[in-house]
MARZADREN-916930 format. One record per atom (N, C-alpha, C, O): x, y, z; residue in three letters. Coordinates in steps of 0.2 Angstrom, whole numbers, plus 5000, padded with zeros to 4 digits. Example, Ala and Ser with C-alpha at 12.3 -4.5 7.8 and 13.67 -1.06 7.14 Angstrom:
<rs>
506649725039ala 506249785039ala 506649845039ala 507149835042ala 506449895035ser 506849955036ser 506450005039ser 506750065040ser 
</rs>
This chain:
<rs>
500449945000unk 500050005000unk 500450065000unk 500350114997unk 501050065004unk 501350125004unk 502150105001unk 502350045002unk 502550164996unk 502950134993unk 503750155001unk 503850195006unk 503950115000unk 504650135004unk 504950175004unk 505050194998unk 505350215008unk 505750285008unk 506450265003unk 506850225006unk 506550284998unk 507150264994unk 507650324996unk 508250324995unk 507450384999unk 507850424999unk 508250425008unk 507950405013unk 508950465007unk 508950485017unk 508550535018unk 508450585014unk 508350525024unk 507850565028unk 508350625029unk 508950615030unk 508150705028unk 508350775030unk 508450765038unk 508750815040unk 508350725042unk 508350735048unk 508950695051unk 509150695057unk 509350655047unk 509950625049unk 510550665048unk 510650705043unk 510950645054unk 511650685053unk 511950665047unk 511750615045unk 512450695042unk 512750705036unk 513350715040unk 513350745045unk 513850675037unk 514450695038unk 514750715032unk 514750685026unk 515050785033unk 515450795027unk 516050795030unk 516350795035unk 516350775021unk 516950755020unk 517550815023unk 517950805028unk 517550855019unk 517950935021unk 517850945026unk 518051005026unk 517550935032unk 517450985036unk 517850945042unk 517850885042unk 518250965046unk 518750945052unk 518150955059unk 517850995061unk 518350885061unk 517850885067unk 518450875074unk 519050845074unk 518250895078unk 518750885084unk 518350845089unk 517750835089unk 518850805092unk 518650755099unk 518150805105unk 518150865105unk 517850775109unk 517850805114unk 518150825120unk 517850865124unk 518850795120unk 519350825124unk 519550875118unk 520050885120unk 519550905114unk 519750945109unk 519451015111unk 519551065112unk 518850985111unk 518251045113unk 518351085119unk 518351145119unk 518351035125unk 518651025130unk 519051095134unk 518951135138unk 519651075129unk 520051105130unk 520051185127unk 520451235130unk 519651195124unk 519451255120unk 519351285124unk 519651345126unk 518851255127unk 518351295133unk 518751305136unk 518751365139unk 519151265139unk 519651285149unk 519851335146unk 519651385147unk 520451335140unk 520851395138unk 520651455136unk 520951505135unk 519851445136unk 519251515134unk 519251545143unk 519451585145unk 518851495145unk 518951495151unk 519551545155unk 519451595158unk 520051505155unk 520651555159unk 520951595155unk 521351635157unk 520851605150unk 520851685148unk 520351735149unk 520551785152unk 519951735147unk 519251755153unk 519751785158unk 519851835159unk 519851735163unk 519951765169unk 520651775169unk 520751795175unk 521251765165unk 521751815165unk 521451915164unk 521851965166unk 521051925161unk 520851965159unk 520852005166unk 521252045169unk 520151955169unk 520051995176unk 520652005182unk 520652055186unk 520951965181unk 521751965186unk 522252015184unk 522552045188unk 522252045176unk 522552085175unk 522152155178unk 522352205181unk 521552155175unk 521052215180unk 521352225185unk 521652275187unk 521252155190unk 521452185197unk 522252195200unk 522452205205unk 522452185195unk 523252195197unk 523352265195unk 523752295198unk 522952305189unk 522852365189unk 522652405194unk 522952465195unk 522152395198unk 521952425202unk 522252405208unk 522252455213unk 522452385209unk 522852355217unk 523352405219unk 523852425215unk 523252425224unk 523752475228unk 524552435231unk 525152455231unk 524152355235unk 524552325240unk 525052285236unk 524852245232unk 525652295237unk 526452275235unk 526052185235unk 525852145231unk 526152185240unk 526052115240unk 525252065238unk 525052015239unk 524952115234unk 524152085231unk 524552095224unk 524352045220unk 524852135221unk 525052145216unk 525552085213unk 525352065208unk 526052055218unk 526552025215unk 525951955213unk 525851925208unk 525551925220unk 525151865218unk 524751875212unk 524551835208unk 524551945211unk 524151935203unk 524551945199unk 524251945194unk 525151945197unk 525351945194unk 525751895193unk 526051875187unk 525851855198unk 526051785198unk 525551735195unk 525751695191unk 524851745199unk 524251695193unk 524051715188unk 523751685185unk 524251775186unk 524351785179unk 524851755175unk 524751765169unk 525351735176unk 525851685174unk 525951625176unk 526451585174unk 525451615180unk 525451535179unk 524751535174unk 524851485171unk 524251555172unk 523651575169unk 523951555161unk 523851515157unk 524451605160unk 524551605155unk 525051545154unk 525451575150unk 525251505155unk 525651455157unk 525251405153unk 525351385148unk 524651395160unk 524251345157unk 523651355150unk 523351305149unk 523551405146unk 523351425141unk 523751405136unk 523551365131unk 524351425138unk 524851425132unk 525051325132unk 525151295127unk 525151295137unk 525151225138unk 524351195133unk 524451145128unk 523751225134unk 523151215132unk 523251205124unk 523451155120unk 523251285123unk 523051295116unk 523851305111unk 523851305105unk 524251295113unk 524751295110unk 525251365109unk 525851365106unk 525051395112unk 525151475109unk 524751515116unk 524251495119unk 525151585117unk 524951635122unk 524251655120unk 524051655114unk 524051675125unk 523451715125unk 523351785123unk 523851825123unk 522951805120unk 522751865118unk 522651925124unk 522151925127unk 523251965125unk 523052005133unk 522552065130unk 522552095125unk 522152075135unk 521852145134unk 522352215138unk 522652205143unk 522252265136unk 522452305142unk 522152325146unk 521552345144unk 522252315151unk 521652335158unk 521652395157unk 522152425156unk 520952435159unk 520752505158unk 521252555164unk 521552605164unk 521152495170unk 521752565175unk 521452645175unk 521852695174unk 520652635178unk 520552695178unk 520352695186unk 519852725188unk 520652675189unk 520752675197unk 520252675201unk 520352685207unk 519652675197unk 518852655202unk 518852585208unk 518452545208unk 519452595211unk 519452555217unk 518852515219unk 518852465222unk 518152555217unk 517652535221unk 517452455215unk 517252405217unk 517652455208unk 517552385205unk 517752315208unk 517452255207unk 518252325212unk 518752265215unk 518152215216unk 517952165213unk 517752235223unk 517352175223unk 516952135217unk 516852075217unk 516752175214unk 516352145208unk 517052095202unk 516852045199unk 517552135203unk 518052095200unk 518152035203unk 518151985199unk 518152025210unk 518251975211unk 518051915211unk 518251865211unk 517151945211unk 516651895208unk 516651865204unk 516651805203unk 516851925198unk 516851885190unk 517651855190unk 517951835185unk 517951845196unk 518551795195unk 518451735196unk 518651685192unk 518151745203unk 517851675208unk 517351635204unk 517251575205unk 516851675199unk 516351625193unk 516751615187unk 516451565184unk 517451635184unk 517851595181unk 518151545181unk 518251495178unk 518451565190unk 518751525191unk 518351445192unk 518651395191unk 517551445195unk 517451415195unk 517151375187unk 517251315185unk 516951415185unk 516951375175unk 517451325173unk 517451275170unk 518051365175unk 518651325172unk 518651275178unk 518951225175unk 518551265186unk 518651205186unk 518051155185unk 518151095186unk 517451175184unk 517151135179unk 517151085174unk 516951025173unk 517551135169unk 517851105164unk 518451075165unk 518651035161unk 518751085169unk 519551045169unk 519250965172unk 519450915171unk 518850985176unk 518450915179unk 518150885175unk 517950825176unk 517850915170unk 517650865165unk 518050845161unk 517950785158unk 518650875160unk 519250855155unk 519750795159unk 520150765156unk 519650805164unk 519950765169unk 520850795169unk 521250755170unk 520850865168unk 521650855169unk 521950915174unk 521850975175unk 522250865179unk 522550885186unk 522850945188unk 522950975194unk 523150945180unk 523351015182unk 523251085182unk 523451135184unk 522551065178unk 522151125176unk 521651145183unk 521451205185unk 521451065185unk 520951085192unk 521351105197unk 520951125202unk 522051105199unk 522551125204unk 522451195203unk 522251225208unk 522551215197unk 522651275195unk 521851335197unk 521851395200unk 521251305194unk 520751335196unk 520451315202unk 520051355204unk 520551255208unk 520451265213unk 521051325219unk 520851345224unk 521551355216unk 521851395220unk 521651455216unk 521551505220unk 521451455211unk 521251545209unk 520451545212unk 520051595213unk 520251485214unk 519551485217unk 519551505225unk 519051535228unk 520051485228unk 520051495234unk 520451565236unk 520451595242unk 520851585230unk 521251645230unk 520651745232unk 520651795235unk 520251695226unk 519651745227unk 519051765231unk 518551795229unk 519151725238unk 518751695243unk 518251755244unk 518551805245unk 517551755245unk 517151815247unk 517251835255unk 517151885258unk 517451795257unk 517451795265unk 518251845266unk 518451845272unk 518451885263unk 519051935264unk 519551905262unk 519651925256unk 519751875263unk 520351825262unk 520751905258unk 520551935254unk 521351905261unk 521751945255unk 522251895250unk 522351835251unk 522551925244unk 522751895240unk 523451875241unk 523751815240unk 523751925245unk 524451895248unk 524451835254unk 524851815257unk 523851825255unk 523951775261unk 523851705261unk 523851665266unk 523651685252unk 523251665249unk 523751615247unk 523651565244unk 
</rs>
């Protein structure tokens, strides 16, 4: 009664030929190194705005482990912004949030990707940016 479908269904995946597909540890990895650049950014912010000798040196220290692991990730440094460095001291807190929500994305992802060194790395920028005061030199 009914003739049979001779064609493929529009509704199945097509694999094309040309087109380059990546693993999901590929993807992965995309993201962690989207991820802590992301929050290299924010680190360099607060390293701009930072008054204290000793909050200074540690961000500029997880800024060079940051970009360590980036450049480990993706093969190559990261893209820096310049931080604006308009000295509104009053952003700090809010920086620090959007550090402590990178930080934690990336250890998301690193825990998904399962690699040790990346989760070492964002559980310390995670605890570095504690809301409870914690200062960065003590960190």
């Amino acid at each position: 009664m009914y003739e049979p479908i001779r064609t493929k269904s529009v509704h199945t995946m097509a694999v094309a030929p040309g087109i380059p597909h990546r693993s999901r540890d590929e993807e992965l990895a995309i993201r962690l190194a989207g991820q802590l650049t992301a929050l290299l950014t924010v680190t360099d912010e607060l390293h701009a705005l930072t008054d204290c000798a000793a909050e200074r040196a540690a961000l500029a220290s997880a800024a060079d482990r940051i970009t360590a692991e980036v450049t480990r990730l993706s093969g190559h440094g990261p893209l820096r912004a310049e931080p604006t460095g308009t000295g509104d001291r009053s952003r700090i807190p809010a920086l620090r949030q959007r550090a402590r929500t990178l930080a934690g994305n990336a250890l998301a992802v690193a825990t998904s990707r399962d690699d040790t060194e990346a989760i070492a790395l964002a559980e310390e920028l995670l605890a570095t940016h504690d809301p409870n005061g914690q200062d960065l030199a003590t960190a």
